[in-house]
C-alpha positions as CSV (number, residue, x, y, z in Angstrom):
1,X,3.2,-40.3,-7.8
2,X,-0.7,-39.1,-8.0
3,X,-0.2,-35.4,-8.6
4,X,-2.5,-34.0,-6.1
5,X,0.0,-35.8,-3.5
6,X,2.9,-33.8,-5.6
7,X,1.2,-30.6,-5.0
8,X,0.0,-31.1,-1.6
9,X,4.0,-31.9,-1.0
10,X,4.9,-28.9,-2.6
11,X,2.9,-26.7,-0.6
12,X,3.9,-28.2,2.9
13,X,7.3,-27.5,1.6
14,X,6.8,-24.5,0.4
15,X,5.1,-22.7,3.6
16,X,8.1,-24.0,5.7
17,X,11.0,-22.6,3.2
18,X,10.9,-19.1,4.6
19,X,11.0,-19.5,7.8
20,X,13.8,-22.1,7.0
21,X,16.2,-19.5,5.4
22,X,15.6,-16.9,7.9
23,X,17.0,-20.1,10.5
24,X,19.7,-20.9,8.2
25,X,21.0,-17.9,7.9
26,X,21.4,-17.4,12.0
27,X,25.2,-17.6,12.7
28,X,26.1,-18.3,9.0
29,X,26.4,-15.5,6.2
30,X,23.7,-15.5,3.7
31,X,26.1,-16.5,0.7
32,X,27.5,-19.7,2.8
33,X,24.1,-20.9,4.0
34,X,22.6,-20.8,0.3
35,X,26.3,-22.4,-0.9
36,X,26.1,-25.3,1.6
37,X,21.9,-25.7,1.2
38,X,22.8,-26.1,-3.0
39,X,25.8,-28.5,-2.3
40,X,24.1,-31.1,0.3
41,X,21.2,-30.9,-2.3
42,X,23.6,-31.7,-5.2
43,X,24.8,-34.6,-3.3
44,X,21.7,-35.8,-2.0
45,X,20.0,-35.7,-5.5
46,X,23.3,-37.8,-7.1
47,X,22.8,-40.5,-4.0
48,X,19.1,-40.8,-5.2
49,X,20.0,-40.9,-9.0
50,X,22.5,-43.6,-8.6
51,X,20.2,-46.0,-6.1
52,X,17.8,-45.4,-8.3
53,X,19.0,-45.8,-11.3
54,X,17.7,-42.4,-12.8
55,X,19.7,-41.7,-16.1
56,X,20.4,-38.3,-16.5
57,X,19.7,-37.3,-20.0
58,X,22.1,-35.0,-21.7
59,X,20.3,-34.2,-25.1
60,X,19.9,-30.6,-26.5
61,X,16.6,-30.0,-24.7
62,X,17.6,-31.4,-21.2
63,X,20.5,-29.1,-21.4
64,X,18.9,-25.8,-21.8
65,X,16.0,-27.2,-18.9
66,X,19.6,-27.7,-17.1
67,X,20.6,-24.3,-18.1
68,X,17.5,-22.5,-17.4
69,X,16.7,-24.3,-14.1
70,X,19.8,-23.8,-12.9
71,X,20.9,-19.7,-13.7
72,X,16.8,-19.2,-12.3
73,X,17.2,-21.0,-9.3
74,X,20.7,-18.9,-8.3
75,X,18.8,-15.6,-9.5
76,X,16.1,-16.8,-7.0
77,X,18.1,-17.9,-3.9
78,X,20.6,-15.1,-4.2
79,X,18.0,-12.2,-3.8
80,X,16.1,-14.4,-1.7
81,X,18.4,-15.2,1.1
82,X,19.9,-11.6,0.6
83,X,16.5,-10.1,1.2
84,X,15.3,-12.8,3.8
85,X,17.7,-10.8,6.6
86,X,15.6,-7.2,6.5
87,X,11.9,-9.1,5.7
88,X,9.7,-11.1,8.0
89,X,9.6,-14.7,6.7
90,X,5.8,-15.2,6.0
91,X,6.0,-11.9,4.3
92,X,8.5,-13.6,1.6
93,X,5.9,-16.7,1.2
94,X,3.0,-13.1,0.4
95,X,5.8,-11.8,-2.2
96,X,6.2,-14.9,-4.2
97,X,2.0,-15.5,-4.0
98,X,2.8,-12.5,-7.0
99,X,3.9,-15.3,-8.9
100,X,0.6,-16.4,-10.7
101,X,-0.1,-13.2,-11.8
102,X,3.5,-12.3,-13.0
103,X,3.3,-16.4,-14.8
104,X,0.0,-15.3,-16.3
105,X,1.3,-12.2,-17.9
106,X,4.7,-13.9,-18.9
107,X,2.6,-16.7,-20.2
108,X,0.5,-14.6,-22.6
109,X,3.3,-12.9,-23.6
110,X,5.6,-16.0,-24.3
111,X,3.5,-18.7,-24.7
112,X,0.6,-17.5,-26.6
113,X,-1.5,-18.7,-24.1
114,X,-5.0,-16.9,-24.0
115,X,-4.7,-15.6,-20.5
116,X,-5.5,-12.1,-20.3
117,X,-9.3,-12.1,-19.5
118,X,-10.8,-9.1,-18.0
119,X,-11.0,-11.0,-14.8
120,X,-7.0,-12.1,-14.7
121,X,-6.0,-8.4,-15.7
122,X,-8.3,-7.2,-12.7
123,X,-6.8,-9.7,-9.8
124,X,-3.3,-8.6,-11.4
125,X,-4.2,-4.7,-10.2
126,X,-5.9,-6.1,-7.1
127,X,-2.6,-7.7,-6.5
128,X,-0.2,-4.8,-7.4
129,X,-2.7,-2.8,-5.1
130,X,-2.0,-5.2,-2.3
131,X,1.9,-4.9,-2.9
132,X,1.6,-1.2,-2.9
133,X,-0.5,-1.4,0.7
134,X,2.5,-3.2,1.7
135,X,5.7,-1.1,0.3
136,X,3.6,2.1,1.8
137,X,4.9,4.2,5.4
138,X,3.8,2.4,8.4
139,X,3.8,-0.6,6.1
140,X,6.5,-3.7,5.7
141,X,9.0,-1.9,4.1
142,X,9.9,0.4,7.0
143,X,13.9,1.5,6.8
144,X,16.5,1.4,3.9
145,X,17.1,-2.0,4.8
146,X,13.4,-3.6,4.7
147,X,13.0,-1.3,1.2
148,X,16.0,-3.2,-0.4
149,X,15.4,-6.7,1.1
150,X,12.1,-6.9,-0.1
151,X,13.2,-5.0,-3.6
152,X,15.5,-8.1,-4.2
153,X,12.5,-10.5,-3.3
154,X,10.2,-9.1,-5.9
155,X,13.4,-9.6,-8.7
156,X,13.5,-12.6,-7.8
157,X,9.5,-14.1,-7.9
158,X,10.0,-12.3,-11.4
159,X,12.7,-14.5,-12.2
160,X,11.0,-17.7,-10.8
161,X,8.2,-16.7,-12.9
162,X,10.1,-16.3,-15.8
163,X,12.0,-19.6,-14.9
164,X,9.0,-21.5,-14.9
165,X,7.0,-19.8,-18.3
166,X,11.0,-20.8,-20.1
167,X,10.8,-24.5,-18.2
168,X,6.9,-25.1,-19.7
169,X,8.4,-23.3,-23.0
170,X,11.2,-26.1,-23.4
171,X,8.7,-29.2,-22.6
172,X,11.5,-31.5,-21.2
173,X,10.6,-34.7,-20.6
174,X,13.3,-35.7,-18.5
175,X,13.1,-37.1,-15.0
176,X,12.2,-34.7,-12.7
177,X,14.6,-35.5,-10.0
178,X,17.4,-35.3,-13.2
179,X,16.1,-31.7,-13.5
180,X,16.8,-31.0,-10.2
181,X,20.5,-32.4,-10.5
182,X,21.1,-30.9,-13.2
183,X,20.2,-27.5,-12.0
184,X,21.7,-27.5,-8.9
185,X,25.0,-28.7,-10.8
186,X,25.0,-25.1,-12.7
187,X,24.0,-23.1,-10.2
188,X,26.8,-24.6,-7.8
189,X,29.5,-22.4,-9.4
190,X,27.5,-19.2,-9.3
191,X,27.3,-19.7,-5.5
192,X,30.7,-20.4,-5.1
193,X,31.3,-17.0,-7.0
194,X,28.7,-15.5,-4.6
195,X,30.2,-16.9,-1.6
196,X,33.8,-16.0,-2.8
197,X,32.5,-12.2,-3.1
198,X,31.1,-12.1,0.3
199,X,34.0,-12.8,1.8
200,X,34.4,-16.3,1.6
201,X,34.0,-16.9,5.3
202,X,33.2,-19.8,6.8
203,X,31.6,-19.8,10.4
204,X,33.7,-20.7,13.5
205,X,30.3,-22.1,15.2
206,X,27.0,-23.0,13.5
207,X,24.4,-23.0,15.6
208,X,22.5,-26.4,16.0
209,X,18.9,-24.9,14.7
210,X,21.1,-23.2,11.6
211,X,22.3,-26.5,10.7
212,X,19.3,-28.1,10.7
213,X,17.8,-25.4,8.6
214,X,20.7,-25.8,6.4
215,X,20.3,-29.5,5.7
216,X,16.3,-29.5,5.8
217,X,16.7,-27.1,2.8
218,X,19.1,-28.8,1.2
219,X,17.1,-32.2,1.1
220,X,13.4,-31.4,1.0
221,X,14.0,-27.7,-0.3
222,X,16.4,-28.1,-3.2
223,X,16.2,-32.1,-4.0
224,X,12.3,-33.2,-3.1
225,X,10.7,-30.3,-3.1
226,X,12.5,-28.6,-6.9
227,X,11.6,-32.7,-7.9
228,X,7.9,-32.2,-7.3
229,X,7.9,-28.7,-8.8
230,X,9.3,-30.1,-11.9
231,X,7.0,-32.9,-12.1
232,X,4.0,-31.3,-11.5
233,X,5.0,-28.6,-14.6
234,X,4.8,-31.3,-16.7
235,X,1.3,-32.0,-15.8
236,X,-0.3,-28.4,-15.3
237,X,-0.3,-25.5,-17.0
238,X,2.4,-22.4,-16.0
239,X,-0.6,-20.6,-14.3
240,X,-2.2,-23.1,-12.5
241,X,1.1,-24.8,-11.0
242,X,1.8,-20.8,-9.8
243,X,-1.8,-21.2,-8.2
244,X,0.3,-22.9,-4.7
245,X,1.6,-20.1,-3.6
246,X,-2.2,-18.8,-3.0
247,X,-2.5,-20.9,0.1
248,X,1.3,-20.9,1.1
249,X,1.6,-17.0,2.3
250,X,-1.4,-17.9,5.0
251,X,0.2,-20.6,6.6
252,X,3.9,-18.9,6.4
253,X,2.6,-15.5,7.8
254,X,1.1,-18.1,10.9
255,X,4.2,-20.5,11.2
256,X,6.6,-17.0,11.4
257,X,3.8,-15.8,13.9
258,X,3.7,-19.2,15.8
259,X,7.8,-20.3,16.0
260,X,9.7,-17.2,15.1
261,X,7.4,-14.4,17.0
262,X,7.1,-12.6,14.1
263,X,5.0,-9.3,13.9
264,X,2.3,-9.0,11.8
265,X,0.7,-5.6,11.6
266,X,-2.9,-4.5,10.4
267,X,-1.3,-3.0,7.1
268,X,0.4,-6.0,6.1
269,X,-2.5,-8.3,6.8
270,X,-4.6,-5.9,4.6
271,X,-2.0,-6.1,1.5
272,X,-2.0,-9.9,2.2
273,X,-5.4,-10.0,1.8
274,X,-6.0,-7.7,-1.6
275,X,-3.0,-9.9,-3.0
276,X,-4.7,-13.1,-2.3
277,X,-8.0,-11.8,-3.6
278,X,-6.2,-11.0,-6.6
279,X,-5.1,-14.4,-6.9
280,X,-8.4,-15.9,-6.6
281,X,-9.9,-13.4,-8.8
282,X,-6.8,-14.5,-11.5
283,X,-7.4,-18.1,-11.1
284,X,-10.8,-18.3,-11.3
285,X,-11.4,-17.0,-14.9
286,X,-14.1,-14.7,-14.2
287,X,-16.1,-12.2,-11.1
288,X,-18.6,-14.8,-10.1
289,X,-17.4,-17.5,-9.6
290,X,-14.6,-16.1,-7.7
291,X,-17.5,-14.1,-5.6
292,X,-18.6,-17.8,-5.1
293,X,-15.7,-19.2,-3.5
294,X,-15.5,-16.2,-1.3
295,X,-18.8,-17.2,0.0
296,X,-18.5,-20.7,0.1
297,X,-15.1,-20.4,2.3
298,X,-17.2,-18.0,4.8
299,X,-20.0,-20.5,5.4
């Protein structure tokens, strides 16, 4: 697959994941819905491996992608469903667009990679600026529970950052869609854990748009769209793969507006934008020509 097609996917994906958990979790606890969205992608992901034909490599490095993918991706989806009941779902698509500059650090730090231009370290305050704009009164995070929903969002775009600096760090050349199998095979125990320490209910009724949102996550947001994400690692640098969720918060902030009537205030769009103006400024290596995109994009 070209990878431009992979990344387009990826973002398509992406921009339609929040609003997806906020659906799935309708009717359903928050453990259950990410428990059943990891199993049907487990499933799904060993139907494709066996029509396919997809070996699923079990040397030293594969297991620790296996490893690393798959304690990441429960760290992730824990907080994230957790935190998506108290925060607006276009708003969780703006917290993880913190990602490229949290990868860029983490990438300097870990890889060695020469990241840290004046330019990078600026759209990383322009970003934290934009978070703050956010988390202050009259802001997102009005009420105990909108403070601590999106608290456990920004752990976890820390851990999916980390996740993906430690995936480019092992260089696995495994098949992606293996990746994904073998990730959501660890992290199925840790949500049964999660599940049994919630209470271990099961629903008497599941609403019909919760189960669609259930198995629409399982199959393109755990088995096609974690595929893509691994394959396009393997062909972009940490930083630049990071660089998708620049365009995703736009289009999830308009798709919670559009479907799920979602408020967004004059605050909030003002963080959005300083965050996304950090991202540009991180992305495009220096002042200019990230000044010249700006203007390019008005005209």
């Amino acid at each position: 697959m070209p990878v431009s097609l992979a990344y387009l996917a990826i973002i398509l994906i992406w921009s339609t994941t929040p609003l997806a958990i906020r659906w799935s979790t309708e009717g359903a606890g928050f453990a259950f819905s990410a428990l059943a969205r990891m199993l049907i992608g487990a499933l799904v992901a060993a139907a494709i491996l066996r029509v396919g034909r997809i070996g699923l490599p079990l040397h030293a490095r594969a297991r620790r992608a296996y490893m690393v993918g798959g304690i990441g991706l429960f760290g992730i989806m824990a907080l994230t469903y957790w935190g998506a009941r108290y925060v607006n779902s276009g708003l969780i698509s703006v917290l993880f667009g913190l990602s490229p500059l949290m990868a860029g650090l983490l990438a300097a730090c870990w890889l060695g990679e020469q990241s840290l231009t004046p330019a990078r370290l600026g759209g990383t305050l322009l970003g934290a600026g934009g978070l703050a704009l956010i988390f202050m009164p009259d802001g997102a995070a009005s009420g105990a529970n909108a403070t601590a929903g999106m608290a456990a969002l920004l752990v976890a775009v820390f851990i999916s950052s980390a996740s993906l600096v430690a995936l480019k760090r092992i260089s696995d050349d495994s098949p992606p869609l293996a990746t994904t199998f073998g990730s959501l095979v660890v992290s199925l125990p840790l949500f049964g854990l999660l599940w049994l320490a919630d209470g271990a209910a099961l629903p008497t009724t599941l609403p019909s748009r919760t189960a669609a949102a259930i198995g629409y996550l399982g199959i393109f947001g755990s088995v096609i769209g974690f595929a893509l994400y691994y394959y396009v690692i393997k062909h972009l640098e940490a930083t630049r793969v990071a660089l998708i969720t620049l365009i995703t918060p736009v289009m999830a902030l308009l798709l919670g507006h559009l479907l799920n009537r979602e408020e967004i205030g004059p605050q909030v769009m003002a963080g959005t934008g300083l965050i996304l103006l950090g991202l540009v400024v991180h992305e495009s290596g220096s002042w200019r020509p990230a000044l010249g995109r700006l203007r390019s994009a008005r005209s």
